[in-house]
N, C-alpha and C positions, 0 to 999 in steps of 0.2 A: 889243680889248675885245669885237670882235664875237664872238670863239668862249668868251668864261665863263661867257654865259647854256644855251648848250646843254651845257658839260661840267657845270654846276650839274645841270640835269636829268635828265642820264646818270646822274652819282652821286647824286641822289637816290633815279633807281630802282634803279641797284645796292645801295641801302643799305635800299630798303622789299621788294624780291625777298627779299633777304639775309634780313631780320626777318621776312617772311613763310614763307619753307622753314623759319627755327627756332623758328617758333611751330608750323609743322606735325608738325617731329619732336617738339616739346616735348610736342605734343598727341595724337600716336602715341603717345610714349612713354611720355604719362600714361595711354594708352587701354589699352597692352599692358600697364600695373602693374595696373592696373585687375582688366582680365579675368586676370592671372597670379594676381592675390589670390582672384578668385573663382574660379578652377579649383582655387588652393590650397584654399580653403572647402568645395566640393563633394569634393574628394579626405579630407575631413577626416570630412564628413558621411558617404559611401560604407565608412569604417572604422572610424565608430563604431557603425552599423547594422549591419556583420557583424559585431562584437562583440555587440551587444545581440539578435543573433538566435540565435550562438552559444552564450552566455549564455543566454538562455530554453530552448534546443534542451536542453541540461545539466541544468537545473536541475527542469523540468518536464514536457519531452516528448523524455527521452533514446531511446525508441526509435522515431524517425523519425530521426534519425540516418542509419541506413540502408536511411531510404527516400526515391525521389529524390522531388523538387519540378521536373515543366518545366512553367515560366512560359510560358502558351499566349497573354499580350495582352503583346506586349512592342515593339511599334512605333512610330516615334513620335509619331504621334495616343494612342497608347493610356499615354503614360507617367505621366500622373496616374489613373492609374487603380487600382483592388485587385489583389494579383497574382492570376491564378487558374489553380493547379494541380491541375483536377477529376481526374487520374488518379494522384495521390501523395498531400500529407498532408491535401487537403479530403475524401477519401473513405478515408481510412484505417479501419482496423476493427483497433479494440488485440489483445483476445482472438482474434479469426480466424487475422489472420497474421503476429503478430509471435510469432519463437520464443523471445524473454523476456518475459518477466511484468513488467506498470511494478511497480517499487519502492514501499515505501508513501511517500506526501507525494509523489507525481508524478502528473500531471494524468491522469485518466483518457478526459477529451475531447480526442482529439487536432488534432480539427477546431481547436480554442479558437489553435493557432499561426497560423492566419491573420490574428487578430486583432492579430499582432504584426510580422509581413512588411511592412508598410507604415506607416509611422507618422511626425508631426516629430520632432524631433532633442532630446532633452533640454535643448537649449542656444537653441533655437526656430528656431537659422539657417536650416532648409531641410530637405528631407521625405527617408527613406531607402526605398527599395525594392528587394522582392527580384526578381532576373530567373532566376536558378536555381539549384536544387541538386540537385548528381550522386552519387553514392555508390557507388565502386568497391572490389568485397571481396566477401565470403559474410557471412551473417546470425552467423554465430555467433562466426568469429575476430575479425571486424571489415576493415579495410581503411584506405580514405582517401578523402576529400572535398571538391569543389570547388564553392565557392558565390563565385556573382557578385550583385553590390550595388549598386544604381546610388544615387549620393549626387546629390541635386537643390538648389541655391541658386537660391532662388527670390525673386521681388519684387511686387509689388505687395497690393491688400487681399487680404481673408481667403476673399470670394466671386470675387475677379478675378485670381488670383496666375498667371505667367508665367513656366518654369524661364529662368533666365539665364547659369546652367552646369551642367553636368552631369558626371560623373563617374565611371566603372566598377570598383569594385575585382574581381578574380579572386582567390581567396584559396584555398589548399590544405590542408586539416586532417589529422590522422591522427584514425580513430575503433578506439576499444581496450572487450572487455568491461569490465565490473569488477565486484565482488561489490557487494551492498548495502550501504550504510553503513560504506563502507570507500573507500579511495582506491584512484587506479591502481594497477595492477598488485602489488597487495597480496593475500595467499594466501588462499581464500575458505576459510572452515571449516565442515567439514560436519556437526559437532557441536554446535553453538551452542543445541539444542535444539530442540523444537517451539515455533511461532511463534503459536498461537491457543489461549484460554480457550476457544471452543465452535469443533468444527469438524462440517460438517453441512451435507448435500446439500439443506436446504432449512429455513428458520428464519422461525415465525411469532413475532417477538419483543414484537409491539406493545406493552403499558405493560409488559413486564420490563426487569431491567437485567442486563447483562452487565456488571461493572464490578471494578475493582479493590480489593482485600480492603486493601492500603495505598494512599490517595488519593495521595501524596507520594511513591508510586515514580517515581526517575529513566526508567526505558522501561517503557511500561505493559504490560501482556501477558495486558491483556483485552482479547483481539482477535477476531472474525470472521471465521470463510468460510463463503462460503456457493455453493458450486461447480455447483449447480442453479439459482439464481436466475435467472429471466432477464430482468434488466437489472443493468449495473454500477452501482456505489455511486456516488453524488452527488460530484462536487471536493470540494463545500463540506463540511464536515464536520458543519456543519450544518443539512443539509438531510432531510430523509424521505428514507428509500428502500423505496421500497413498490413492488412487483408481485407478481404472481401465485404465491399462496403463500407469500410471506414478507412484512411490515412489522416492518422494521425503523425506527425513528422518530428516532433522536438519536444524533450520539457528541461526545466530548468535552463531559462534563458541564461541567467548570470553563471553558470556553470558551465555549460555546454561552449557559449561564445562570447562570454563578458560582456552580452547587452544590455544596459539600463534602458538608454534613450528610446521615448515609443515612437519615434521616429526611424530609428534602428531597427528597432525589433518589428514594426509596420513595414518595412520595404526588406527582408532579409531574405526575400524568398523562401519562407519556410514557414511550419507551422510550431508555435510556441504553445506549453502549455508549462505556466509555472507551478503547477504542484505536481501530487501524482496522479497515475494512470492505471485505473483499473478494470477490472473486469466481474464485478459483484453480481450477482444474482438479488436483486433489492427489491424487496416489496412496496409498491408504491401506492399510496391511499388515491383515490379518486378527486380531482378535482372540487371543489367549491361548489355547489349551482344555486342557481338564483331562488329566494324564498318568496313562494310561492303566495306569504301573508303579507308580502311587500306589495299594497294595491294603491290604486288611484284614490283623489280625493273623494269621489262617488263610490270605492268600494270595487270597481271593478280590475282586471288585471291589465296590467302591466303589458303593451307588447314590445318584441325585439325592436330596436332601431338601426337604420341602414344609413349610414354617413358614406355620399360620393364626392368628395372633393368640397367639402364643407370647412370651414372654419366655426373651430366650436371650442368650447370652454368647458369646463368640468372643478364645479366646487361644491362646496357644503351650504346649505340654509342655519338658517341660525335658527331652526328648530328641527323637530323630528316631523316626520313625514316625505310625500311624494313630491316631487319637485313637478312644475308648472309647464307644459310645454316638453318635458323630457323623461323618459324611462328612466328615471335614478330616484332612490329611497335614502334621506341621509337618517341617520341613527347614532346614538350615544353609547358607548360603551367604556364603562369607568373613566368615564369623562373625557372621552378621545371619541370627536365626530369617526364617521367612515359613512360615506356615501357609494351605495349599489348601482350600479349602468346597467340593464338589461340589453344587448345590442346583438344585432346579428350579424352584419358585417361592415369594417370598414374598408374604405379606397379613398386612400389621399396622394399629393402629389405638391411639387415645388409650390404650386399656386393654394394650395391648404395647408392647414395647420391645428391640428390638437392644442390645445392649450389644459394644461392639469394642474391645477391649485390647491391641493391637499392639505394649505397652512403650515402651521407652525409644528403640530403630531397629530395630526389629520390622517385619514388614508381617502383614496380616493379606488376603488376595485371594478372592473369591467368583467360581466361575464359574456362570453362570445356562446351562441346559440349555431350562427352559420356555418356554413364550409369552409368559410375564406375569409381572409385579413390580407390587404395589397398596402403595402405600406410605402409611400418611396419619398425621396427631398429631407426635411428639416421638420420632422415631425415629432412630437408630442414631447415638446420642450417644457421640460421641469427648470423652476427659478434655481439657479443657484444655494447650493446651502441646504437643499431639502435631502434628506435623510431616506436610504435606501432601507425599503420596504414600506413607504410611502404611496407607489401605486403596483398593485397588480391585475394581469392580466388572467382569468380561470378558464381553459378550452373545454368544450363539453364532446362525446365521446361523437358527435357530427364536424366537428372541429378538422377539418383536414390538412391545413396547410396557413403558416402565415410567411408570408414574403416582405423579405424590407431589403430595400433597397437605397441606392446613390450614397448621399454621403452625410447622413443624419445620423440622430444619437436619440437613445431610446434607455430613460431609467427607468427600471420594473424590473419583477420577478414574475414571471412567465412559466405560468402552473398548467403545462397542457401535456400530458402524459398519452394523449390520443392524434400530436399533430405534428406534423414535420415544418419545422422551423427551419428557413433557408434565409442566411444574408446573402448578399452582393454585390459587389462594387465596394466601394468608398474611394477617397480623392489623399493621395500620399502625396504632401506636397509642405515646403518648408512649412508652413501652417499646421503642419498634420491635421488633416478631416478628414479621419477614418468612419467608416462603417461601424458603429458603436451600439453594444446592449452593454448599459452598464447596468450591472445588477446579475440575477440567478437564473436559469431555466432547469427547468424538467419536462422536458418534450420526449416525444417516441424516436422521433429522426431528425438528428441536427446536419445543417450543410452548410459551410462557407465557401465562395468563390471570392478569389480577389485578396490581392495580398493585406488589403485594409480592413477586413474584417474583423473584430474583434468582441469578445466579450470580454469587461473589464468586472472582477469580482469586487467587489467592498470590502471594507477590512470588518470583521466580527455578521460579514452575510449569514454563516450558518445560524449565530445565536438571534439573529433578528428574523428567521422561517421559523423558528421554536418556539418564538414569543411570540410572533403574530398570525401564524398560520399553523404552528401545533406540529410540524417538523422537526422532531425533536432527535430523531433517531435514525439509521439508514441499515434499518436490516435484510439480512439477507433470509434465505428461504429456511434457515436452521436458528434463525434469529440471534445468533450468535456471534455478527460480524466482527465484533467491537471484543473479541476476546482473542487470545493464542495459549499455549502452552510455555511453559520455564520449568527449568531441573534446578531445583533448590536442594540444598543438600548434602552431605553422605549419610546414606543410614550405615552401612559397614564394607570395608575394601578387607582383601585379603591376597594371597599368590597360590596360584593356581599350577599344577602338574599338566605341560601340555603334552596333549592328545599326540600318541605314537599311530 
């Protein structure tokens, strides 16, 4: 009996050791599910942040793409912190040095991606941060790129929070040009026509509108450049864009203030531009000028004509040759007259009037030689029904200025890259009889004064410069306008040991 009390307490403590090592691995083991969970959490968070950055990078700041971001606070005191990449996309400069042109509806502050590099997690679990991105390739084919993401699960309050796992993704993209408004690797076309209602090395547009002739066209193509300005166009679309030489004031009328009525959008004090608003660098071919083998019926030339307050007419012969009495040559081209005006200036007014009769798919084209065009009152009334690109106007590089004024309407495309085009005036009145260019310009210097000022663009203006004038394209000085960058892809992700 003497030896049961100490084999009793032998086995007690073999049976309390026993219970105590399997409360310890029980408590390991609940410690390593623990932290495997949250390493799983932060590996989760780390991959949904380079999607959501890749995604943004796509969507609004495709050409940073290929430009690196190195994350210069990346330590680990520094890991709740902003990233900061002051030699990549915080000091980017769109226009300088990127040799695509952003797209229209892509951010033109590319600073504005830092706002998105660091942010919580959709899902609120834990905060993503970017540590870098590299970009290997040439500007123009494209290449491939590698962005690392640290994903953080984090605990405690809002002002005391403590990462508790952390997590690296490395992830590899390919990055490919693409055309605008077109998917990968999709065939860019270089006919699609000219892409702006006014294009012009400097635009003082304050209460005009530039706007669309049908409110309900599916792609509007009342557009602006404005390739002199010097500052780029607002994100917002509706915001001013005013500097030096130019105020431009609105676009997207139906966005910005629910205006349809041109009655509305004529008296709103403001200026309207219903598409977008650029700032391209576009190389612009020379005007038209007059063929010099367009002569008289004797053989001899052609001189400019000076109309002062004349009423005059302007049509086709029903053959080829010089017309009677007038500086115009009509001619046949695949069976569509077009008759040439030799002119050097006009000056009309309430008591004159142009009359232009370009038929049924006629054209009718004036080349201006002089300084000056004074246009005012109810001038060069087109019939009804006649179709936009039916007359144009070509400035020659003497060309200085055309003025039109009071409260007339003027259909043409107005080809003068050498002249400062000014309206003025027009009459806002239940009637509305605004100041009206219906149709396209490409002048040096545009100015509206007067809240009736308008250009109203036509629906498909660009494809009808492409077909009849050979406008097919609006490049800029890298020729490159009409493309951007996209990250298509993974070539390979993996996790990454971050940097002590």
């Amino acid at each position: 009996m003497g030896f049961a009390l100490p084999m009793v307490i032998v086995g007690g403590l073999i049976l309390m050791i026993g219970a105590i090592i399997l409360s310890a691995r029980s408590f390991s083991s609940l410690t390593g599910s623990i932290r495997q969970n949250q390493a799983k959490q932060a590996e989760e968070i780390a991959e949904s942040g380079a999607n959501i950055i890749i995604q943004e990078l796509n969507q609004n700041y495709p050409y940073l793409l290929v430009i690196n971001c190195d994350v210069t606070n990346n330590s680990a005191a520094q890991q709740m912190q902003v990233p900061e990449c002051d030699e990549g996309w915080s000091s980017y400069l769109l226009n300088d040095e990127n040799p695509l042109s952003a797209c229209s509806q892509r951010s033109q502050n590319p600073q504005n991606i830092m706002n998105v590099v660091y942010q919580a997690t959709p899902g609120g679990k834990g905060f993503y941060r970017l540590r870098s991105y590299e970009f290997f390739g040439d500007q123009i084919q494209g290449g491939t790129a590698v962005i690392q993401v640290q994903g953080q699960l984090r605990h405690g309050s809002s002002n005391n929070q403590r990462i508790v796992s952390s997590a690296i993704l490395e992830k590899e993209v390919t990055i490919v040009p693409k055309c605008c408004d077109l998917a990968p690797f999709e065939t860019c076309s270089v006919s699609e026509g000219w892409k702006y209602g006014l294009t012009a090395n400097s635009v003082a547009l304050q209460t005009g509108d530039v706007i669309d002739e049908n409110p309900n066209v599916a792609v509007s193509g009342a557009n602006i450049n404005c390739s002199s300005c010097t500052t780029n166009p607002p994100e917002n679309v509706c915001t001013p864009w005013g500097a030096t030489g130019q105020t431009i004031s609105l676009s997207k009328q139906s966005l910005c203030r629910g205006l349809t009525n041109k009655i509305d959008i004529a008296e709103d004090s403001a200026g309207f531009v219903s598409g977008e608003r650029s700032r391209n660098n576009i190389e612009i071919p020379e005007a038209p000028r007059w063929n010099t083998n367009w002569r008289t019926k004797e053989g001899g030339q052609m001189q400019p004509m000076t109309f002062v307050n004349k009423n005059e007419t302007f049509e086709h012969l029903d053959y080829v040759g010089p017309h009677p009495g007038k500086s115009c040559y009509t001619e046949i081209k695949n069976g569509k007259p077009i008759t040439h005006c030799r002119i050097n200036s006009i000056v009309t007014s309430d008591y004159s009037k142009f009359t232009i009769k370009p038929g049924v798919d006629g054209e009718i084209r004036f080349y201006i030689e002089g300084a000056a065009i004074n246009l005012s009152g109810r001038q060069f009334f087109v019939p009804e029904g006649t179709k936009f690109g039916q007359f144009a106007i070509f400035g020659s590089n003497s060309t200085s200025s055309l003025n039109f004024s009071g409260g007339g309407e003027i259909n043409a495309f107005l080809y003068m890259p050498k002249t400062k085009v000014s309206l003025s005036g027009g009459i806002c009145n239940p009637l509305i009889e605004p100041l009206v260019l219906r149709g396209a310009a490409i002048v040096d210097r545009y100015e509206a004064t007067g809240d009736c000022a308008q250009i109203r663009v036509p629906t498909d203006a660009g494809k009808t410069l492409c077909d009849n004038y050979g406008l097919c394209s609006t490049n800029s000085d890298s020729s490159n306008e009409d493309l951007e960058y996209v990250a298509v892809g993974t070539n390979r992700w993996d996790y990454v040991q971050m940097d002590r």
